[in-house]
N, C-alpha and C positions, 0 to 999 in steps of 0.2 A: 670482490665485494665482501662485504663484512657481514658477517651474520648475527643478527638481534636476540634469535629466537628460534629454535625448533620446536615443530607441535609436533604429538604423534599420538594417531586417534587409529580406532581399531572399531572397525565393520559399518560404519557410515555413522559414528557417534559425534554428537553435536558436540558434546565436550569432551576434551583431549584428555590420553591419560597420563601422558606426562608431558612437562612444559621444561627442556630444556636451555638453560641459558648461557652455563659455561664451560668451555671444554674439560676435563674429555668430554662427549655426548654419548651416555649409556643410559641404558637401561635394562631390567631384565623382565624378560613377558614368561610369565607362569601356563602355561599352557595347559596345566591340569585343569584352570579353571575354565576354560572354552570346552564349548561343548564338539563332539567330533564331526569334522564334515570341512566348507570353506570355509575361510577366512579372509578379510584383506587388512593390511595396515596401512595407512595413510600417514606420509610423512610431510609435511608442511615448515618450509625453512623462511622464514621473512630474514631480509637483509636491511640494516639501517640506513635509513634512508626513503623507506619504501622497497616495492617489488618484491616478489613471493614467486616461490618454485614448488610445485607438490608432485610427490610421487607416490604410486598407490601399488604395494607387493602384494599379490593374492598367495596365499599358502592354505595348506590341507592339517588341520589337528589330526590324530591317532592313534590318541593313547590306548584305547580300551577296545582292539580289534574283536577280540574274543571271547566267548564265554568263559567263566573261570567254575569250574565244579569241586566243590568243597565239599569233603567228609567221603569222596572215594580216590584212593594215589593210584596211578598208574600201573596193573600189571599187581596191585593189592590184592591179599585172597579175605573173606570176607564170607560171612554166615546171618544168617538170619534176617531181621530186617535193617535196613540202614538207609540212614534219614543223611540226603544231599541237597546240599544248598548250591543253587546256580546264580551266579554274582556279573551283574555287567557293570562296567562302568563306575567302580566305586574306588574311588583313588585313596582312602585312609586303610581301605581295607590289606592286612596284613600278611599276603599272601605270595609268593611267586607267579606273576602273570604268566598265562601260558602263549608260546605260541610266539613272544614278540620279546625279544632281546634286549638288554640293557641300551647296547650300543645303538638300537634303533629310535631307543629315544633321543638319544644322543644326536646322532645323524638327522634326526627332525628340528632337534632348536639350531643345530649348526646351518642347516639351510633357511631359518628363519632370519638368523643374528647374519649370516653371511650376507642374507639381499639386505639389509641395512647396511650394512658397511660396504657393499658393490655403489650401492646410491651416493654413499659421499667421496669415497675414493674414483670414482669414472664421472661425475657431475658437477655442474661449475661449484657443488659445494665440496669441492676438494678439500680447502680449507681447515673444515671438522676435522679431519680426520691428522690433518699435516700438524693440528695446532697441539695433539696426542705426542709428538713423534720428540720426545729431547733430544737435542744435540750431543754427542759423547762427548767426555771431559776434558779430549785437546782441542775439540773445536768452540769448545765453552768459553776457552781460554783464550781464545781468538776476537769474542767480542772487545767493545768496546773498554777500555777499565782494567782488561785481564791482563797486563804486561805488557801492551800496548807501548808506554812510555808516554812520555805528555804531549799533550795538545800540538800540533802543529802551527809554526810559528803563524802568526797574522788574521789563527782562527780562535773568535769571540769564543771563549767557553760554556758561557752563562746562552750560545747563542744553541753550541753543542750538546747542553743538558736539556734545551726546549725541543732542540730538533731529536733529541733521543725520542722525549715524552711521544711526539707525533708520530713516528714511525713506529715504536711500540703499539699504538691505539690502530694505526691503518696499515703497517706494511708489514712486520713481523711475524705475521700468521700466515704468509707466502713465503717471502725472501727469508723465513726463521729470526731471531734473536741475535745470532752469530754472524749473519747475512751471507749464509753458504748458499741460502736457497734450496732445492731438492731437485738431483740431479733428473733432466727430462723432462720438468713441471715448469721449474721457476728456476731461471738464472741469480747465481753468485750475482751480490753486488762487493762481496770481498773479492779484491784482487781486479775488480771489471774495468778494463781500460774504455770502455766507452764514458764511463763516469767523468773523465776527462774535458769534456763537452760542457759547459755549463747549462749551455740554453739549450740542448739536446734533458738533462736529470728535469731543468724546469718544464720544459716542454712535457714531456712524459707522466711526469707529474702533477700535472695541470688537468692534462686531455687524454692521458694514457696510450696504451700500443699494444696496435693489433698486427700480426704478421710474423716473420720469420726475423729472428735477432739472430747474430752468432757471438757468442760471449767465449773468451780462449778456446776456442776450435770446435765449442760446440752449440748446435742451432735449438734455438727452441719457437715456439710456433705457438702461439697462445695469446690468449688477449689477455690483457691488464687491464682492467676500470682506472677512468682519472678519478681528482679529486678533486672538482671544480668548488667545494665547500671547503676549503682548505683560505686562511687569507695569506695575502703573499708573505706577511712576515712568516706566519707556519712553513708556506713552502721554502722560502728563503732556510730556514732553521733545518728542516728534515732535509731539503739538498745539501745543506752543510754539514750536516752529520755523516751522511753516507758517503759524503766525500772523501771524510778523513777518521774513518773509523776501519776497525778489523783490519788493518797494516796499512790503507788507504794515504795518503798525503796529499792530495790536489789542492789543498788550499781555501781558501775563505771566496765566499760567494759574492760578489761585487752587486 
């Protein structure tokens, strides 16, 4: 599925605090600004088309465990009278917190930013996070264009730059750019002898697959959404691209 939109809204607020649209999907939460105790974030992915997925991470703020006492140091020797200021909770304030380590604040945004990134990486919105991921530079070279050499004889080219268009906008953000795929998630359609198949690429394509595939020796298990919003010329155009792109040659789609 393709993703329209991610909302992400924080402790049951009606409106979201950021509205991301394109990959990467970050953002950064200041946590100095909550005040100490629970939390929850709510993440909200609408996919085009319709359908919406929400996921809700409850996490703990921490910043300001302990009192801070100013105007006596530790183990300081000291005469007459002397005026201490006891400080909670005041984040501009210029002092060494006691008590709570750099690193612990560290290790509290890390387990914040991590359940965000556990949500897209293990949830059918894998996607976000794969769409981050570029291909290194021999495999770049592999797509379509990159030393490839020309077209394969009896395939429309004008038919190979529309079917490029469509699989960039629907299938690229799985299968990659390069169409290695990502090994475990999503099968190579470079090098895939099932491609071979005409009415097997149209079929799939159409109505998509669910179940165990094995692609060179290895299985993957996953579902693919079809694309029943796709008209046949488009489908015609992106099975012909994937046919004979990234070292591919199967020829022109009948």
């Amino acid at each position: 599925m393709v993703v329209d939109r991610i909302e992400v809204y924080l402790d049951g607020g009606e409106s979201p605090i950021a509205v991301l649209k394109e990959p990467p999907y970050r953002l950064k939460l200041d946590t100095r600004t909550l005040p100490d105790g629970e939390h929850v974030l709510r993440v909200q992915t609408h996919y085009r088309g319709g359908g919406m997925e929400i996921r809700e991470i409850p996490f703990t703020v921490n910043n300001y465990p302990d009192v801070l006492v100013l105007g006596l140091d530790e183990k300081s020797e000291v005469s007459g009278e002397v005026e201490l200021r006891l400080a909670v909770g005041e984040p501009d304030l210029p002092v060494e917190r006691v008590g709570v380590s750099a690193w612990a604040y560290v290790a509290a945004l890390v387990v914040v930013l991590g359940g965000i990134w556990s949500y897209f990486a293990l949830s059918p919105a894998t996607e976000k996070i794969i769409a981050e991921v570029a291909p290194p530079p021999a495999q770049e070279a592999q797509a379509h264009g990159g030393g490839q050499g020309a077209v394969p004889a009896g395939v429309d080219p004008a038919l190979m730059e529309k079917g490029k268009a469509v699989y960039e906008a629907n299938c690229a953000a799985c299968h990659q750019a390069n169409g290695q795929g990502l090994p475990g998630a999503f099968p190579p359609l470079a090098g895939n002898p099932n491609l071979q198949d005409v009415g097997h690429v149209i079929s799939v394509t159409k109505n998509g697959l669910q179940g165990p595939i094995t692609v060179n020796g290895q299985t993957y298990n996953g579902v693919m959404p079809g694309f029943p919003q796709l008209s046949d010329e488009e489908v015609k155009a992106v099975a012909t691209y994937i046919r004979n792109s990234w070292g591919n040659a199967f020829g022109p789609v009948e």
